[in-house]
N, C-alpha and C positions, 0 to 999 in steps of 0.2 A: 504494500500500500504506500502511494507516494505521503511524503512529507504534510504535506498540504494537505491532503484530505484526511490525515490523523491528525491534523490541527482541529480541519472542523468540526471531526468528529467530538474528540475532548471539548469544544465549545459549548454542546448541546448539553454539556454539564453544568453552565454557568447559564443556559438559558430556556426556557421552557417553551417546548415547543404543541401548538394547539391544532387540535383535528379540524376539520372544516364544517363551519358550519357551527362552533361551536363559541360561546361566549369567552368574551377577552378575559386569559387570567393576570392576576397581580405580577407587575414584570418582575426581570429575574431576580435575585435578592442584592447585585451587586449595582444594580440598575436604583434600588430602594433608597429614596433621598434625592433624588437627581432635579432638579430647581428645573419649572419649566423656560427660564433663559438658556437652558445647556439644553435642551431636549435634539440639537440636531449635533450635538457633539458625538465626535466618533469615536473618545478615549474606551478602550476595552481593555480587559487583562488581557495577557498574554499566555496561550495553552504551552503545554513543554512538547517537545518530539517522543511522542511513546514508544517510538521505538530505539529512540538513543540515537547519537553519532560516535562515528569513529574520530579518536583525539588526532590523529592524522589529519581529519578534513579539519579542522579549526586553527582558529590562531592563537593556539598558547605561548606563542612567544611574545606575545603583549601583556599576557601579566605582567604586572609588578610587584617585589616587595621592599623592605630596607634593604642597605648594604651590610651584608653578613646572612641575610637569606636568601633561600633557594626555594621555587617552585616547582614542580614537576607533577606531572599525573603519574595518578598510583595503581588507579586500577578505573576499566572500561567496560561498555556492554551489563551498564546497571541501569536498566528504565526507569526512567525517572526518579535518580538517589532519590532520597527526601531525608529521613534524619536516620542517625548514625549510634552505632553502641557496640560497647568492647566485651567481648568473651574474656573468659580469667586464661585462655590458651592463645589468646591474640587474635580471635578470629572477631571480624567487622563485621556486625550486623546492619543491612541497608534496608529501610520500606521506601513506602511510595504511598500517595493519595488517591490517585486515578485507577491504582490499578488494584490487583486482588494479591500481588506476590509478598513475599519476603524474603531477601537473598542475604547468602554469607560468603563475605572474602576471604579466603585463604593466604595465605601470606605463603608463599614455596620459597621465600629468598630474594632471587631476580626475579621471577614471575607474579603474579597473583590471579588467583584460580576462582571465578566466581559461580557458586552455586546457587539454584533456587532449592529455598528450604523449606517455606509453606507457600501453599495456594490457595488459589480460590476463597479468599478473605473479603470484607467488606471496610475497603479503605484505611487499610492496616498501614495509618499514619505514625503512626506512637509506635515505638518501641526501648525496652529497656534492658539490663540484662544485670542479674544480681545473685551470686553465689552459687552458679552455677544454672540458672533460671532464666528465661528468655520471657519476658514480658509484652504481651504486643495491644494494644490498644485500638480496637476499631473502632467506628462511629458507634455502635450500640452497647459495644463490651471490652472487657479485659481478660483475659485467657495468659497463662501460662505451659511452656513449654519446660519442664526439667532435662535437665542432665542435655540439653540438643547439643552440647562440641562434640560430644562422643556419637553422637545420631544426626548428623548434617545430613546423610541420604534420605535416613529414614524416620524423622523427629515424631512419628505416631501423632494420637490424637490429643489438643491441648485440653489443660483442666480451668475450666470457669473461674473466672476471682470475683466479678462482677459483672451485672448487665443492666437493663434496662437506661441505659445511659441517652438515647435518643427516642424517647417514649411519641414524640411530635413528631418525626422522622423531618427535623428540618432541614430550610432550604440549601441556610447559609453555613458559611465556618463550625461544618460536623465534625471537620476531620479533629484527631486529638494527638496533642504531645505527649510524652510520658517519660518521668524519670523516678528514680529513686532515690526517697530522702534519707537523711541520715539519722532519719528517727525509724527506718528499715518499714514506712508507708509509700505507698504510690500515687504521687502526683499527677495530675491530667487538667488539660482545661475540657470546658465545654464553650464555646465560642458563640455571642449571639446572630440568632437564628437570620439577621438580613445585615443592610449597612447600618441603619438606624431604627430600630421598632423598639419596645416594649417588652425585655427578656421575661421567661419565667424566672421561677425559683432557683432552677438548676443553673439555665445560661448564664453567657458574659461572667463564666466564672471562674477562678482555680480551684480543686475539689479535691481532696485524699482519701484513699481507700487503705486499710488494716488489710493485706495481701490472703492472710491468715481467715480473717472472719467477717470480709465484705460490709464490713460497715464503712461507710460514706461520712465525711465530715466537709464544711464551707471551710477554706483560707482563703482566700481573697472575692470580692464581690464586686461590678462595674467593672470587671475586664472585658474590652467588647474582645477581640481575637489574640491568644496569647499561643504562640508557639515555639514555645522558646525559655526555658530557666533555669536556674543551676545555683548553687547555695556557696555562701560566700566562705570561703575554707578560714578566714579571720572570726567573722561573728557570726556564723551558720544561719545568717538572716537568709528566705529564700530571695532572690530578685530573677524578673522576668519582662521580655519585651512583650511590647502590646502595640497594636494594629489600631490609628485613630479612624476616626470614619470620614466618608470620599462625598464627594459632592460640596465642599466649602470652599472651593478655588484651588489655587495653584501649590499655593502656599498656609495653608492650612487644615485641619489642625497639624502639629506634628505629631506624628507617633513617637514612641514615650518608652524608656527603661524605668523601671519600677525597682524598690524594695519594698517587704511586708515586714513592718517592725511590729503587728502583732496580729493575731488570730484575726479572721473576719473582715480585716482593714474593707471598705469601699473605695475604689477609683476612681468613681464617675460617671461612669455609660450606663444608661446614653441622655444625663443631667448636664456632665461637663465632662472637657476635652482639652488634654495638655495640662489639666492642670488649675487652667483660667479663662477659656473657654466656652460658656452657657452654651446648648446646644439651642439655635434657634426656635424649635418644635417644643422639645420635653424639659430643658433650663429655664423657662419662662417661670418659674416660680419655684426656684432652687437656687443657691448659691454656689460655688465651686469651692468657697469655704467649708463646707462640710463633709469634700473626700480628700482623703491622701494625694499631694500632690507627687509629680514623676521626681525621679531623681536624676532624671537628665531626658533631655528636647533632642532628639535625634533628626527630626527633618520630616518634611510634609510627604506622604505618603514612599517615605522610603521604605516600607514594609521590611522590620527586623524579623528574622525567624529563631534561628536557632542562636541559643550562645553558653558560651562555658568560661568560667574561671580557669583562668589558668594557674595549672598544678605542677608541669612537668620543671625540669633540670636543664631541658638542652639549651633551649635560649636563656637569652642574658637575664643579668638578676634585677633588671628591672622593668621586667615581663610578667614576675613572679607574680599570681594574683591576679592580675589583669581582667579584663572581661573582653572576649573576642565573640564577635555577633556578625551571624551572616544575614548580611542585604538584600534582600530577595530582587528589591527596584521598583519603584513606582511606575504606577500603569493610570491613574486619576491626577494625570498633572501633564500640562501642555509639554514642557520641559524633562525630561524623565530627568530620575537621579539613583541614586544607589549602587547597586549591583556590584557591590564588593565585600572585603570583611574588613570593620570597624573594631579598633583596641580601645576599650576602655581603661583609665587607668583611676582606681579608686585607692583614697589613704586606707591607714591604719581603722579609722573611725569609722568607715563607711560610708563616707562621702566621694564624692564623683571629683576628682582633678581637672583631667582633660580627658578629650576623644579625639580621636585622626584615622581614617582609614588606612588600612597595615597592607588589605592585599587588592590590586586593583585590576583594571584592562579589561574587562568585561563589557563594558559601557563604548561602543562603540559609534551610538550617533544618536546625542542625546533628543532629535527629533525624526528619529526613527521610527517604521513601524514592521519590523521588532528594532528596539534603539539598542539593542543586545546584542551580541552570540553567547552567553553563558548566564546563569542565575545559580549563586549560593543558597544554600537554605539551613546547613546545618554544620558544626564543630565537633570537633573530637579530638581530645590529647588522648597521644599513644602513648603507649608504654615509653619508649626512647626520648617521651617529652616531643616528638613532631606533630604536626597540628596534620590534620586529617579537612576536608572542606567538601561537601557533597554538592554537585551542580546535577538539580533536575532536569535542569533545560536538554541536557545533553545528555544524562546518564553517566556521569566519570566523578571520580573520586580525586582532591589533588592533596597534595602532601606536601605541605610547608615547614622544610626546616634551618638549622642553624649552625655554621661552623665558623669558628676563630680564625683568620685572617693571619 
């Protein structure tokens, strides 16, 4: 199937399509908010190639990173990475949103050997992997896999942790991240249901489950889309990026890096955005004084996904701790921007310093339609301390590391 028409195909995911004859439904959810002065604007997301490209046809010689790093693809022929988790034997676990799989890299040395390990899933976006346990996260549930480094052929059937997780079978941001905290629960978002609507109880939320006894608890509340978070290895605060909502212009709102300095915290959505904010529609009689403001303004629809504290040895010591966040790229803004990975660097205290994008080149025309050839989406430190980077757009995995000069 050509290129192009696995594009459209993936499309009809973000948009609904009506039988003849049959009354107009509510447009797609990412259309939800759209002012009718934009109604002949043509900004859309941008679908990934499901079937992947080979690192050959592209231009990786246009990344960039500092002097004293190296870039390099590590491993190809993954449909659409999406996020990333390490086996206790080195092996890389990759999913995907669009599609049903869940694949594991092999490390052979010089090569790397990618298998598919489960199938036939329902958007098995989330995964995690803990004490020998593979954790996968789909839009309705959470299942685990035991013992799979030793069962990569043949991982059997998974055992239930939790379900009813999309009881409304929503439109929007179903897909779910998933990590493990260090209180040994399982974190996930549930993402609200369009751009701008009226979440339930569950949505625009970060939520943990007791792996053990499927009980459910709220940690954060007014996250509209989070995918993406990692616990600070200094004050074990969780912090997580968050997705602002589109249709406010070019340049607003920003999407936002968070911390939860305590159980329950509020954010905002869909009251207030960035922070300071009021949303035109549902802020008319709220203040933005009454949620948790960000801990850092990342930029108007530059959609952060994935991101991790940096933990490893190989780079320098003043990387140590850091927060690296993959940019997925704005697609609701005339101008695109993103599409790299940004270093955060936080004190002692847990406050934000600065930010500067570490790894770049993916941004090829920033009024392009695709203004891309590559999209990050998620982090991973290796073992050897090298930074791991998954690109859906493409399917390859790249491997950012570090030598003395």
């Amino acid at each position: 199937m050509r290129v192009a028409a696995v594009a459209a195909a993936v499309m009809a995911v973000f948009t609904v399509a009506q039988a003849q004859g049959q009354p107009a439904a509510a447009p797609p959810s990412w259309q939800q908010g759209k002012p009718p002065a934009m109604g002949e604007s043509t900004l859309h997301p941008f679908a990934p190639n499901l079937t992947g490209r080979a690192a050959k046809e592209l231009p990786t010689d246009k990344l960039r990173v500092p002097a004293g790093f190296k870039v390099e693809v590590w491993a190809e022929g993954i449909p659409e990475a999406r996020s990333l988790a390490r086996g206790e034997k080195g092996t890389v676990f990759v999913s995907n949103r669009l599609s049903k799989n869940v694949y594991a890299v092999v490390d052979r040395g010089a090569t790397r050997e990618v298998k598919t390990v489960l199938t036939g899933l329902n958007a098995p976006n989330g995964i995690a992997f803990s004490r020998g346990t593979l954790y996968v996260a789909e839009r309705d549930k959470i299942t685990r896999y035991d013992g799979i480094e030793a069962r990569l052929d043949n991982p059997g059937e998974g055992k239930l942790v939790v379900d009813g997780l999309d009881p409304s079978q929503q439109p929007g941001h179903f897909w779910k991240y998933l990590a493990m905290g260090p209180d040994g629960k399982l974190y996930f978002n549930i993402g609200a249901p369009g751009n701008i609507v009226m979440p339930s109880y569950m949505q625009a939320s970060i939520m943990r489950v007791d792996p053990g006894k499927g009980v459910l608890e709220n940690v954060a509340l007014g996250v509209r889309n989070s995918v993406g978070f990692d616990w600070n290895p200094r004050t074990k605060e969780l912090w997580f990026t968050n997705h602002g909502r589109d249709w406010l212009g070019d340049d607003s709102p920003n999407d936002t890096l968070h911390r939860v300095a305590s159980k329950g915290a509020h954010f905002g959505y869909p009251f207030c955005h960035q922070g300071d904010t009021p949303d035109p529609e549902y802020g008319k009689h709220r203040s933005c004084s009454e949620f948790a403001p960000p801990a850092l303004k990342l930029g108007a629809h530059i959609a952060p996904l994935g991101m991790k504290f940096y933990t490893g040895k190989m780079f320098p010591p003043e990387y140590r701790n850091n927060i690296f966040i993959a940019m997925h790229g704005s697609w609701n803004r005339s101008t695109k921007q993103g599409y790299n990975v940004t270093r955060v660097v936080v004190n002692d205290k847990g406050k934000v310093v600065k930010s500067a994008p570490f790894l770049t080149g993916f941004l090829q025309n920033e009024r392009g339609d695709p203004p891309m050839w590559g999209r990050p989406v998620d982090v991973l430190v290796m073992r050897d301390g090298a930074l791991l980077v998954s690109d859906d757009y493409n399917g390859i995995l790249y491997r950012v590391s570090y030598a003395k000069r």
